[in-house]
VMD Tcl script that builds the backbone (N, CA, C; Angstrom):
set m [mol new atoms 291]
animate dup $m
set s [atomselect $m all]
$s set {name element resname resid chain x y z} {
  {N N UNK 1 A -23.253 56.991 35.611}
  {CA C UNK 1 A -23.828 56.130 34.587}
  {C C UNK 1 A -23.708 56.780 33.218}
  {N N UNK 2 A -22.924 57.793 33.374}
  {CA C UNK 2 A -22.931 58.395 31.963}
  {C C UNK 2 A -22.121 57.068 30.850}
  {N N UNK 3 A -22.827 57.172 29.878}
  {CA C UNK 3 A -22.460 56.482 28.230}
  {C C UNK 3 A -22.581 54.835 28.667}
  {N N UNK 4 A -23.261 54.743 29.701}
  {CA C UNK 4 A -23.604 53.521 29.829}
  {C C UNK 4 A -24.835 52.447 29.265}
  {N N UNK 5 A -24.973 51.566 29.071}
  {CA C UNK 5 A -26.078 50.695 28.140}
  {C C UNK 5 A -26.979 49.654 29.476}
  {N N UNK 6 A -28.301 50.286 29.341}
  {CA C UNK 6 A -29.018 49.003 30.329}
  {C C UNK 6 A -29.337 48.248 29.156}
  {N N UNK 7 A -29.025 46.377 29.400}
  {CA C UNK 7 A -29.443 45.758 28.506}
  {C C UNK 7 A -29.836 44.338 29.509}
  {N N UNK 8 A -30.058 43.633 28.565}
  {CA C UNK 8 A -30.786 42.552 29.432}
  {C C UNK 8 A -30.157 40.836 28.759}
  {N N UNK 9 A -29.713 40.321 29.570}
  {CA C UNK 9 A -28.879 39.062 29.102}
  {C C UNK 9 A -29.690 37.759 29.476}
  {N N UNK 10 A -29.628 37.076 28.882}
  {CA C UNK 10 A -30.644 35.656 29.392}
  {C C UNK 10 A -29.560 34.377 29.033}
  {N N UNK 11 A -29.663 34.222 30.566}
  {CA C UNK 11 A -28.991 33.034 30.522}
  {C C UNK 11 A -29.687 31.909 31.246}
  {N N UNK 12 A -29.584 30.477 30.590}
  {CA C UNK 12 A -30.586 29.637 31.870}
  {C C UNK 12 A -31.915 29.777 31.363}
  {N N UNK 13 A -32.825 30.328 30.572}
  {CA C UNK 13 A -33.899 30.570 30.936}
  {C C UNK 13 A -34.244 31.771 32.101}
  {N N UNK 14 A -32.872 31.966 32.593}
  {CA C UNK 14 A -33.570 33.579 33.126}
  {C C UNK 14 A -32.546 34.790 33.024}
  {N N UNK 15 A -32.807 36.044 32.979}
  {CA C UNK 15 A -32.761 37.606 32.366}
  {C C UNK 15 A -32.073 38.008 33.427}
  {N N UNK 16 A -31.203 38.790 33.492}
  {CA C UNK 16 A -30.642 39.489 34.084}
  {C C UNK 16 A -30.001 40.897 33.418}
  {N N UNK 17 A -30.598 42.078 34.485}
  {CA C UNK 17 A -30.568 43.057 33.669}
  {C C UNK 17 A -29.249 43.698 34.260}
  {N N UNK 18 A -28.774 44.248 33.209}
  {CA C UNK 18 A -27.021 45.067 33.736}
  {C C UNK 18 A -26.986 45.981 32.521}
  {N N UNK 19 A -26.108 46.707 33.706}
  {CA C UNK 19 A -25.727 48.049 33.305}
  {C C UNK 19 A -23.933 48.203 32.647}
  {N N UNK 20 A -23.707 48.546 31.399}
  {CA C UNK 20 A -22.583 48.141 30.921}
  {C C UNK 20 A -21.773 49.211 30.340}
  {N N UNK 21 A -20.517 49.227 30.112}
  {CA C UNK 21 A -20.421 50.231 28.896}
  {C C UNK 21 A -20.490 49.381 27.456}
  {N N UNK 22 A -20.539 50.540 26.662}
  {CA C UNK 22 A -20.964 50.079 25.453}
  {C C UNK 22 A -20.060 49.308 25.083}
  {N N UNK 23 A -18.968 49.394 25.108}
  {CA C UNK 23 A -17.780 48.048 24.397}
  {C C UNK 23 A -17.888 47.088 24.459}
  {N N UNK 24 A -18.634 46.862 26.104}
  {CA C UNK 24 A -18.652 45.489 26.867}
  {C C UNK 24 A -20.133 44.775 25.997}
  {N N UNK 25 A -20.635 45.345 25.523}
  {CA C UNK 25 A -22.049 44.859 24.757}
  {C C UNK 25 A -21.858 43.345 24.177}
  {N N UNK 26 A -21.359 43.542 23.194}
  {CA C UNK 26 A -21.243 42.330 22.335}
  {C C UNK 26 A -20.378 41.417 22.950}
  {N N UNK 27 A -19.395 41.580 23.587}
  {CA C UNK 27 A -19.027 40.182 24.282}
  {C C UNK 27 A -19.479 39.660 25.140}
  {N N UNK 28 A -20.391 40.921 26.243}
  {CA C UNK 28 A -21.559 40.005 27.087}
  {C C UNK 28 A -22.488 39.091 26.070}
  {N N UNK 29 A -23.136 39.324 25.076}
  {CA C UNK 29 A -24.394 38.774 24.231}
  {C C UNK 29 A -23.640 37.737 23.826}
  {N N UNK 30 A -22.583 37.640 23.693}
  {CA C UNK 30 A -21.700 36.484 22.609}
  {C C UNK 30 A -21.428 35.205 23.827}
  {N N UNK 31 A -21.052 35.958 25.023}
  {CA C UNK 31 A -20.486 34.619 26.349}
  {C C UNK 31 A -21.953 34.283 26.522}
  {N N UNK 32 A -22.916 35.116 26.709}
  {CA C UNK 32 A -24.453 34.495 26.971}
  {C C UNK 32 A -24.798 33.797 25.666}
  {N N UNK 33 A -24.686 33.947 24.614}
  {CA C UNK 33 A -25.336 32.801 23.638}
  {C C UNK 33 A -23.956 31.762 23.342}
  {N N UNK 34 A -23.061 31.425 24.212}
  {CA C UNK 34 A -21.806 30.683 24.238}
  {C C UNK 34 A -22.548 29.976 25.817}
  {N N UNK 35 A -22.747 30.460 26.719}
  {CA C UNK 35 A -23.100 29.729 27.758}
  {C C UNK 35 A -24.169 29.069 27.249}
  {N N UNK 36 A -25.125 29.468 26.484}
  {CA C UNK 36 A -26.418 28.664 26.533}
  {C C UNK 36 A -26.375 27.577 25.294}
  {N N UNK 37 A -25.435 27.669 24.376}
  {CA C UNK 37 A -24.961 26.800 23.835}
  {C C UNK 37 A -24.096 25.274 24.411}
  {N N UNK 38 A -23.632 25.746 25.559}
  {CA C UNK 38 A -22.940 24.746 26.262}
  {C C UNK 38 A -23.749 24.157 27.147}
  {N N UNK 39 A -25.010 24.892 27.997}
  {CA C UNK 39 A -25.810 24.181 28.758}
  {C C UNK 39 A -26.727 22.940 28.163}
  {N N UNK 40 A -27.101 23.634 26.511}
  {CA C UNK 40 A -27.447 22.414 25.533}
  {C C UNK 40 A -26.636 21.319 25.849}
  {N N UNK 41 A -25.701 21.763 25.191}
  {CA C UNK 41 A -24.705 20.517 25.056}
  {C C UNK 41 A -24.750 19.614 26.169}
  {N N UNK 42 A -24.576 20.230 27.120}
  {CA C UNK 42 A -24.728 19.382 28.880}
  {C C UNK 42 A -25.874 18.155 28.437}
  {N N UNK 43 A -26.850 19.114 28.287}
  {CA C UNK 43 A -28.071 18.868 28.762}
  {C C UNK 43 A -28.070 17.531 27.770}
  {N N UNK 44 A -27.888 17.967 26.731}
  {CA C UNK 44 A -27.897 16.756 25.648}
  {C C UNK 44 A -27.448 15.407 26.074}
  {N N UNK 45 A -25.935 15.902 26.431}
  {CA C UNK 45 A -25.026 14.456 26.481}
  {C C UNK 45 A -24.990 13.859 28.161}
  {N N UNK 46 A -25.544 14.565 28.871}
  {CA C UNK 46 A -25.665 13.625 30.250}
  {C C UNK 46 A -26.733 13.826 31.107}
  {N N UNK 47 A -27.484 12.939 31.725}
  {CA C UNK 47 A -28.038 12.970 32.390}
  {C C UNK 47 A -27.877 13.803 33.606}
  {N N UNK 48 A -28.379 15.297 33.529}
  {CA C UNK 48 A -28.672 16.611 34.398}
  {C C UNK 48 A -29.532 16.283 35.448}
  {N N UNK 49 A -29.841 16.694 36.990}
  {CA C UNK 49 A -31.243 16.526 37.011}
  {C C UNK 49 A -31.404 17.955 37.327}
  {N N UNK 50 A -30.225 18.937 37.458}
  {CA C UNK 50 A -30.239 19.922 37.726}
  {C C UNK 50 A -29.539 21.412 37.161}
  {N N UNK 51 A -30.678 22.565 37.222}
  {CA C UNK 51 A -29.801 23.091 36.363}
  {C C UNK 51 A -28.145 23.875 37.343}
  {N N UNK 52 A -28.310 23.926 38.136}
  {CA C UNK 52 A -27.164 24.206 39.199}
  {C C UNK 52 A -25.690 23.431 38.818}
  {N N UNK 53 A -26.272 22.316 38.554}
  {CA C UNK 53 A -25.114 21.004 37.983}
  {C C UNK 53 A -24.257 21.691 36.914}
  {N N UNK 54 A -25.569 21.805 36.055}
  {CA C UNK 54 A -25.174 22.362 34.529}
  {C C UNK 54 A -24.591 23.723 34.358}
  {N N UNK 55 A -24.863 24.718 35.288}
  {CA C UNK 55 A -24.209 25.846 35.106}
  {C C UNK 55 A -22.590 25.873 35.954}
  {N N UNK 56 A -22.831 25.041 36.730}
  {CA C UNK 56 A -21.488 24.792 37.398}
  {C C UNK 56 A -20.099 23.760 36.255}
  {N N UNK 57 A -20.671 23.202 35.929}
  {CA C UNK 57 A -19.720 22.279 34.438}
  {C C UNK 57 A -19.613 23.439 33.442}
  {N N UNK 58 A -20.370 24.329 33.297}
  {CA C UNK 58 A -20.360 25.295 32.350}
  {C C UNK 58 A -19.059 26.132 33.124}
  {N N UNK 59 A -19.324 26.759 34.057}
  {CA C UNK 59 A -18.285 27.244 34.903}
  {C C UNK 59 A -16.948 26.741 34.488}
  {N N UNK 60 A -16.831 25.238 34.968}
  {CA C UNK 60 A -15.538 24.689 35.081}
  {C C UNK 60 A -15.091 24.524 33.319}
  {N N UNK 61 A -16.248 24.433 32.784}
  {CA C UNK 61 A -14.947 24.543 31.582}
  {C C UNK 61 A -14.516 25.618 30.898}
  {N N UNK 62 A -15.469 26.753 31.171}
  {CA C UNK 62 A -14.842 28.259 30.425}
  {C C UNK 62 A -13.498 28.163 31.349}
  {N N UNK 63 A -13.333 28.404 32.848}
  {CA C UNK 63 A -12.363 28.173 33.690}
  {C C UNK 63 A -11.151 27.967 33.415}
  {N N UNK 64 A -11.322 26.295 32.731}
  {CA C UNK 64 A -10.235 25.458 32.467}
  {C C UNK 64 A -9.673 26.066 31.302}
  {N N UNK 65 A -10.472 26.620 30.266}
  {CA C UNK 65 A -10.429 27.173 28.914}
  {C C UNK 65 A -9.438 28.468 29.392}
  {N N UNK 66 A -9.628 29.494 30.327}
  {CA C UNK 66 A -8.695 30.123 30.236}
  {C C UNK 66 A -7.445 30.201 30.855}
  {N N UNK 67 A -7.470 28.816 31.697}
  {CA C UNK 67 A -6.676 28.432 32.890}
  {C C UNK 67 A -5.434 27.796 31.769}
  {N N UNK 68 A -6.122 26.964 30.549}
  {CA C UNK 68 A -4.919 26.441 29.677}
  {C C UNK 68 A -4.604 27.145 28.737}
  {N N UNK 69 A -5.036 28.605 28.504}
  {CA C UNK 69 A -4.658 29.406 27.702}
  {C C UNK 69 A -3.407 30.184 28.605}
  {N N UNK 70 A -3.243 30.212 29.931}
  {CA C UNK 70 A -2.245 31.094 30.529}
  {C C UNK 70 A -1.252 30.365 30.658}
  {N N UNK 71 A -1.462 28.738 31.095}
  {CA C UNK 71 A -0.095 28.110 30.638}
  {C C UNK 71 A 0.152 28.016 29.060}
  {N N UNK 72 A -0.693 27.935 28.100}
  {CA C UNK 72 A 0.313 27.925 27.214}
  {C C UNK 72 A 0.935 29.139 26.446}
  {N N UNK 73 A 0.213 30.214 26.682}
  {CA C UNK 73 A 0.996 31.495 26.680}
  {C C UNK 73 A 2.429 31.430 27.324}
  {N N UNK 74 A 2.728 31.149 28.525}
  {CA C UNK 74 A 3.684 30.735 29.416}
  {C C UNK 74 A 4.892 30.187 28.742}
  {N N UNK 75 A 3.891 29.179 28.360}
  {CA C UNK 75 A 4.896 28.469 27.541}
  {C C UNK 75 A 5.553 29.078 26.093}
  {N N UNK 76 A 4.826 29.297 26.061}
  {CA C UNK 76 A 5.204 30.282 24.426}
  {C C UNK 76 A 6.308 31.236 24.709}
  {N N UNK 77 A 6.183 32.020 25.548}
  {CA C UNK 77 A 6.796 33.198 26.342}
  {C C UNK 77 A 8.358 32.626 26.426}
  {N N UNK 78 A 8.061 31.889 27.396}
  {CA C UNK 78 A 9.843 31.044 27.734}
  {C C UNK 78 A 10.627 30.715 26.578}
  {N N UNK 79 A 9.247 30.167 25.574}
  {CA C UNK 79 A 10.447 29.568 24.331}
  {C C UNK 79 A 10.627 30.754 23.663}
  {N N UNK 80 A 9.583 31.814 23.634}
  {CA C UNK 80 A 10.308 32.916 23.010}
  {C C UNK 80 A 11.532 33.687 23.014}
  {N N UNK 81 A 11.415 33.690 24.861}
  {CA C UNK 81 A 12.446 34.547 25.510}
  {C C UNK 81 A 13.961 33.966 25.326}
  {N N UNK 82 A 13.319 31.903 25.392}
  {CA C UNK 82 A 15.088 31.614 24.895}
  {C C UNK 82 A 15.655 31.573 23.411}
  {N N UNK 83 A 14.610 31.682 22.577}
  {CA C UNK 83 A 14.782 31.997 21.247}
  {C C UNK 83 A 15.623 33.880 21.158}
  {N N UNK 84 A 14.875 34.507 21.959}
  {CA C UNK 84 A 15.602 35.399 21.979}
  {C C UNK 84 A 17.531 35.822 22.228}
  {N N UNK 85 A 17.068 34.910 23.303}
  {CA C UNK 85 A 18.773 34.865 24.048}
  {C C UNK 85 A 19.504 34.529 23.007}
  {N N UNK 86 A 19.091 33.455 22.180}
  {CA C UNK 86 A 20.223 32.815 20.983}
  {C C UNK 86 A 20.019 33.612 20.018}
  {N N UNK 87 A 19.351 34.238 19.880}
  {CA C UNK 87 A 19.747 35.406 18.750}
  {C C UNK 87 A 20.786 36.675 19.013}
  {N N UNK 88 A 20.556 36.924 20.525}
  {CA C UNK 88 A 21.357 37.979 20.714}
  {C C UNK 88 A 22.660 37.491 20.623}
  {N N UNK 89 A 22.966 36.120 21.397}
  {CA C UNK 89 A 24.482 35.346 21.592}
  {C C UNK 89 A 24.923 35.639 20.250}
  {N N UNK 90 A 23.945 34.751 19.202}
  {CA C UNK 90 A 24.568 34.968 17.903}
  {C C UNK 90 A 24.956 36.136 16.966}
  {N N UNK 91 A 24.150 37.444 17.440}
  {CA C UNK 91 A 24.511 38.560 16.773}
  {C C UNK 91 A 25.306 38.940 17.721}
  {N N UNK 92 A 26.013 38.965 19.176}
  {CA C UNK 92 A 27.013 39.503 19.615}
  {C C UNK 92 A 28.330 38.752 19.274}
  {N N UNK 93 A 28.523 37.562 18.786}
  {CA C UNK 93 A 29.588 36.632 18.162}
  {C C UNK 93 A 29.832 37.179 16.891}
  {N N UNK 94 A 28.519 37.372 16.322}
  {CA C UNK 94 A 29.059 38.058 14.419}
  {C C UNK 94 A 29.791 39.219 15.119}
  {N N UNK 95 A 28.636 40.005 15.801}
  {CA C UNK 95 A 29.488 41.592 15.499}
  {C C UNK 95 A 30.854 41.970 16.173}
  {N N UNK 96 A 31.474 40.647 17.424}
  {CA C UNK 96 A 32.788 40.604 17.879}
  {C C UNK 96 A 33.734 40.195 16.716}
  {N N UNK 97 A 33.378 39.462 15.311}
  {CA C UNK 97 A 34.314 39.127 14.295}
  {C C UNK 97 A 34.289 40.073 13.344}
}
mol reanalyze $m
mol bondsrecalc $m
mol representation Tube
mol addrep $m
């Protein structure tokens, strides 16, 4: 446990205490006041009767959130990689003339 941080996160209306390193600090406090911002939101716009419901929709959309960040990285990647290819084609055509 050396250089480690006990801190205490509240999510839901309830605390959960963990043991972290220090780096991990502020992005735990930031996804916990990001989750409880979104359970609002739930809570606001649909009829909940439960909070199980609500933390599970919370679930599925951080989820989806990073599920469409890896395809479009993906995607980025490919067009990079063929952007690449045509650069090389084209600088091996100059430097054959």
């Amino acid at each position: 446990m050396d250089g480690k941080l006990k801190i205490k996160i509240s999510i839901a209306d309830r605390v959960y205490p963990l043991t972290v390193d220090p780096a991990q600090e502020e992005g735990l406090r930031s996804a916990s006041k990001k989750i409880d911002a979104m359970i609002k939101q739930f809570e606001e716009s649909y009829a909940v009767r439960d909070k199980q419901d609500v933390l599970a929709m919370c679930a599925l959309q951080f989820a989806s959130q990073v599920e469409q960040k890896q395809i479009d990285n993906a995607i980025d990647g490919k067009q990079t990689i063929e952007r690449i290819k045509k650069l090389n084609l084209l600088l091996d055509q100059y430097l054959e003339n």
